[in-house]
C-alpha atoms as one frame of an Amber mdcrd trajectory, in Angstrom:
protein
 -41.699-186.627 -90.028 -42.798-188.381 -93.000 -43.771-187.155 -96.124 -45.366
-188.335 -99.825 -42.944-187.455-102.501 -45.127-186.234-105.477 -44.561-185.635
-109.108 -41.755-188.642-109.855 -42.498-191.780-111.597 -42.258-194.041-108.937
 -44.186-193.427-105.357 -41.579-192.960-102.746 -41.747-191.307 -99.046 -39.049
-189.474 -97.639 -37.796-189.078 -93.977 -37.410-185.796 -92.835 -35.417-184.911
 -89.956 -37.777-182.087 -87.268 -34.469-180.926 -85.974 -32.458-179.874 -88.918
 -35.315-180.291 -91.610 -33.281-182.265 -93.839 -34.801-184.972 -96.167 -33.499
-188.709 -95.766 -32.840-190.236 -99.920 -36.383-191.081-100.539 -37.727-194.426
-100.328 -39.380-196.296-103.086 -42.222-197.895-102.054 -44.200-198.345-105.031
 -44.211-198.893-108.520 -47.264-195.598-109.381 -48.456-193.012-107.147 -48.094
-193.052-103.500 -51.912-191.825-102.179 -51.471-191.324 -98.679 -50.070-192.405
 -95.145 -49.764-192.724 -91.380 -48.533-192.977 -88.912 -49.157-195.407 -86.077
 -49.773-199.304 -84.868 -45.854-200.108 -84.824 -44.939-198.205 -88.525 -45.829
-195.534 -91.285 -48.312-197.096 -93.320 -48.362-196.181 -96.981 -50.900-196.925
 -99.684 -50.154-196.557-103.271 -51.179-197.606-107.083 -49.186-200.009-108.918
 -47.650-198.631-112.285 -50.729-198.148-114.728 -52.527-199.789-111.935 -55.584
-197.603-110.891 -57.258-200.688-109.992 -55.635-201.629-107.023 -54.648-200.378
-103.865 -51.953-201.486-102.206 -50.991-200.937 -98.564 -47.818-201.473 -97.032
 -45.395-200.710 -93.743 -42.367-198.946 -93.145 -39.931-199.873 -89.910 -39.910
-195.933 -88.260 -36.411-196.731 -87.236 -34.963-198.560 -90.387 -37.158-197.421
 -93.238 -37.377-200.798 -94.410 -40.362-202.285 -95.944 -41.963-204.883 -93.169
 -43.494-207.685 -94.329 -45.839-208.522 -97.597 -48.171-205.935 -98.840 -51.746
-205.404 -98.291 -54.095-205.499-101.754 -57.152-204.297-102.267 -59.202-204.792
-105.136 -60.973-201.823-105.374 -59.908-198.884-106.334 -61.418-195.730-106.013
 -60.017-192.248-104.639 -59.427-190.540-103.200 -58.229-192.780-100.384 -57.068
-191.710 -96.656 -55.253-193.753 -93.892 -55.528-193.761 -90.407 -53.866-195.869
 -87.687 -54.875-196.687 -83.856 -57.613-198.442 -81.874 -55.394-201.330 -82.389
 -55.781-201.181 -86.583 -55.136-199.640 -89.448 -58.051-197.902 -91.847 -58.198
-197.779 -95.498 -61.494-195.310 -96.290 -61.910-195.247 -99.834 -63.910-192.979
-102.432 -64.952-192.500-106.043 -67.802-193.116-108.520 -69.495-195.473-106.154
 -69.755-194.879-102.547 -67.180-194.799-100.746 -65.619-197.552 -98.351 -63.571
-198.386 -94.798 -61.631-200.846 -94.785 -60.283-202.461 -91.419 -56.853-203.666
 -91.318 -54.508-205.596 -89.125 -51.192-203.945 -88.587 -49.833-207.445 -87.173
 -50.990-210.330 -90.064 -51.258-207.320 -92.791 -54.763-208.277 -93.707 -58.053
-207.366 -94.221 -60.598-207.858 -91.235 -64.126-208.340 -92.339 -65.947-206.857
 -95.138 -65.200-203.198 -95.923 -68.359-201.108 -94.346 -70.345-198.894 -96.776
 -70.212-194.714 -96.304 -72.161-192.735 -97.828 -69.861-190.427-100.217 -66.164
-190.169-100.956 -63.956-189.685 -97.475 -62.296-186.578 -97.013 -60.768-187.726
 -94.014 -60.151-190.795 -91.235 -59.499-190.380 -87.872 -59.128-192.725 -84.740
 -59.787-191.330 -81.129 -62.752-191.201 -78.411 -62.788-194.991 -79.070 -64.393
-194.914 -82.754 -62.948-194.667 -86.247 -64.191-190.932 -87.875 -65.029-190.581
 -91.579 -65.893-187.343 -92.975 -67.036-186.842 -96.493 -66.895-183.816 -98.194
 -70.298-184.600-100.948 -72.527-184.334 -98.390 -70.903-183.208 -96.071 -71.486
-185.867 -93.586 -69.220-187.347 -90.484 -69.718-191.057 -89.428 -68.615-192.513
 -86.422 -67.877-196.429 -86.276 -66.826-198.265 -82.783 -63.773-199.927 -82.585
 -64.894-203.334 -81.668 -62.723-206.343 -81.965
């Protein structure tokens, strides 16, 4: 299991053992606040805020097996929370919120970068989801669920 640490200075996740329940030394993984994550498409993906960074998301992937951070990070330029993860369907979501409406951004867990321009939703997400062959993005404004197709 995998968990956000909350209420330190610097965003780390922590490992947590379902047999005994015990907590691995938790892993730094950013400089600010560590938003959400998932699990899924080869790693536990993790998306976080640089230190007195609101303006930037950045997402990044941890080896299951090794906790080690894979590979170069993932930034995107816009902010706006709150912001949820989901993995499967052969990528990895980013569905963003906040003043403006909100966005999903399409990732690929391989070359860790965007694919295509984020698509538009019409509030801030409450959730992501990937099954029945679509991506799922609820928003809690108005109260709204969108389904997108995972085409390649």
């Amino acid at each position: 299991m995998w968990v956000a640490n909350s209420g330190q200075r610097n965003g780390s996740v922590s490992r947590i053992d379902p047999e005994t329940l015990k907590a691995d030394k938790p892993i730094e993984v950013v400089e600010g606040q560590v938003l959400a994550l998932t699990y899924g498409e080869g790693g536990v993906w993790v998306a976080g805020t640089g230190l007195g960074r609101g303006d930037r998301i950045e997402v990044l992937q941890l080896d299951p097996s090794s906790s080690a951070v894979e590979g170069a990070l993932v930034r995107l330029d816009r902010s706006g929370l709150p912001v949820r993860l989901a993995a499967g369907g052969g990528s990895v979501w980013v569905a963003q919120g906040g003043m403006e409406p909100g966005t999903l951004v399409r990732l690929d867990p391989k070359e860790r970068r965007r694919l295509g321009a984020p698509a538009r939703l019409a509030g801030a997400p409450t959730g992501v989801a990937v099954g029945e062959g679509a991506v799922w993005v609820s928003s809690g404004g108005r109260g709204s669920l969108v389904r997108a197709e995972l085409s390649r």
